[in-house]
C-alpha positions as CSV (number, residue, x, y, z in Angstrom):
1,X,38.9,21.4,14.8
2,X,38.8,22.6,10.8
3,X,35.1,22.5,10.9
4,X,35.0,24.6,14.1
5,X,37.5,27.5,13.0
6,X,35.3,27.4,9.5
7,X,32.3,27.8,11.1
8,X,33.7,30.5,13.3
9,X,34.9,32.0,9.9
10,X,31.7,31.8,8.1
11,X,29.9,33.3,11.3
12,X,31.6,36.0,11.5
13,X,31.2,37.1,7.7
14,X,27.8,37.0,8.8
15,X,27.9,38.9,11.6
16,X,30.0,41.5,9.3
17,X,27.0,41.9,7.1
18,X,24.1,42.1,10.4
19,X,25.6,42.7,13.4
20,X,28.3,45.1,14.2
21,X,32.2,44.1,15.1
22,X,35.4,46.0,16.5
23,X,38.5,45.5,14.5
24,X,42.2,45.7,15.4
25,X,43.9,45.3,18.5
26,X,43.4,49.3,20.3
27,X,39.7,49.3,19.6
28,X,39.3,45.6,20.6
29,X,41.1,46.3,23.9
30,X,38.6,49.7,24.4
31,X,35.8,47.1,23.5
32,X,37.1,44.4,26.2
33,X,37.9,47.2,28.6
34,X,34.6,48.5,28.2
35,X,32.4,45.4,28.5
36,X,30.7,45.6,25.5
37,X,32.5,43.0,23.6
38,X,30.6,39.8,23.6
39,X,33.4,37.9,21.8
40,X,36.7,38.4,20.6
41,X,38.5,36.4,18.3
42,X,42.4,36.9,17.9
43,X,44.5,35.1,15.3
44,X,47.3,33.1,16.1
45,X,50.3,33.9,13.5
46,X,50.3,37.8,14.9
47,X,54.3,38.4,15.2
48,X,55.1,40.0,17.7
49,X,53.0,37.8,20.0
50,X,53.3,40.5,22.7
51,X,51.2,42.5,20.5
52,X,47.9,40.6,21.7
53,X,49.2,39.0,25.0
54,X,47.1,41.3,26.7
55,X,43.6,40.5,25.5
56,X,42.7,36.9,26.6
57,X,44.0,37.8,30.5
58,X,41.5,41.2,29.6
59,X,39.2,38.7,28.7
60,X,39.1,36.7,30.9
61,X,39.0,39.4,33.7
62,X,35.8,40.5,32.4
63,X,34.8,37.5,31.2
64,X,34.0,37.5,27.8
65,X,34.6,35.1,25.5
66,X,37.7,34.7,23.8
67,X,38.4,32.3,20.6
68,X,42.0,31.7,18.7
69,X,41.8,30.9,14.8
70,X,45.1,30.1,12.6
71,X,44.9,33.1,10.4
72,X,44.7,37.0,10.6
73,X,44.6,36.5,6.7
74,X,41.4,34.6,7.0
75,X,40.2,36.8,10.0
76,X,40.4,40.0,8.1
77,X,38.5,37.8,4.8
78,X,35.7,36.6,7.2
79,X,35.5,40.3,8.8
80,X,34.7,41.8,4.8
81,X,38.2,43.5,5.1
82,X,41.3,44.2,2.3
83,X,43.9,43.5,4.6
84,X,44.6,40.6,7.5
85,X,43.5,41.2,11.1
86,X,44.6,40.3,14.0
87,X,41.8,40.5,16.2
88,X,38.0,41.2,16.3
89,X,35.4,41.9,18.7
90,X,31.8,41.1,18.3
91,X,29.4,44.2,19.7
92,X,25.9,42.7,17.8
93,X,25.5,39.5,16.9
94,X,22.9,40.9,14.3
95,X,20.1,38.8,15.5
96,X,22.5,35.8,15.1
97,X,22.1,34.9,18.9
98,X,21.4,31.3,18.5
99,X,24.0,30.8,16.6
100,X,26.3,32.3,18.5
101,X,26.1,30.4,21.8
102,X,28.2,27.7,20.1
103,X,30.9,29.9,19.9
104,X,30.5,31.5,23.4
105,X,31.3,27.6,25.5
């Protein structure tokens, strides 16, 4: 399971650097709402919870992938930010396709 959620980590710094992501919970939900999310990854130690109970029932409604990791602190490092995040949503994969479709199961 720690190989998977730093894998997922190290893909998404790439995707930072290629591809193009959504960050934060009100542009991830416009992203999810809008179908042009192709993942989303939310973190797990978000308090309030409520604050991103909404997005894997989104989601899964409009089925797009949706993947937990441990850390927003680590989320908002992978996504080239200064600050944690709480959630993210993948618009390009950057030509990282292939590598993707281990993460979208």
């Amino acid at each position: 399971m720690a190989e998977d959620v730093k894998a997922l980590y190290g893909f998404i710094e790439k995707v930072a650097e290629k591809g193009k992501i959504a960050k934060g919970v009100n542009e991830v939900t416009k992203q999810v709402e809008r179908g042009s999310a192709k993942l989303v990854v939310t973190a797990q130690d978000v308090d309030p919870k409520e604050i991103l109970m909404h997005i894997p029932v989104l989601c899964k409604e409009k089925n797009i992938p949706c993947v937990e990791v441990p850390s927003k602190t680590e989320l908002g490092k992978s996504a080239k930010l200064i600050v944690s995040c709480s959630t993210l949503a993948v618009l390009d994969f950057g030509g990282l396709d292939k590598e993707a479709e281990k993460f979208l199961k």
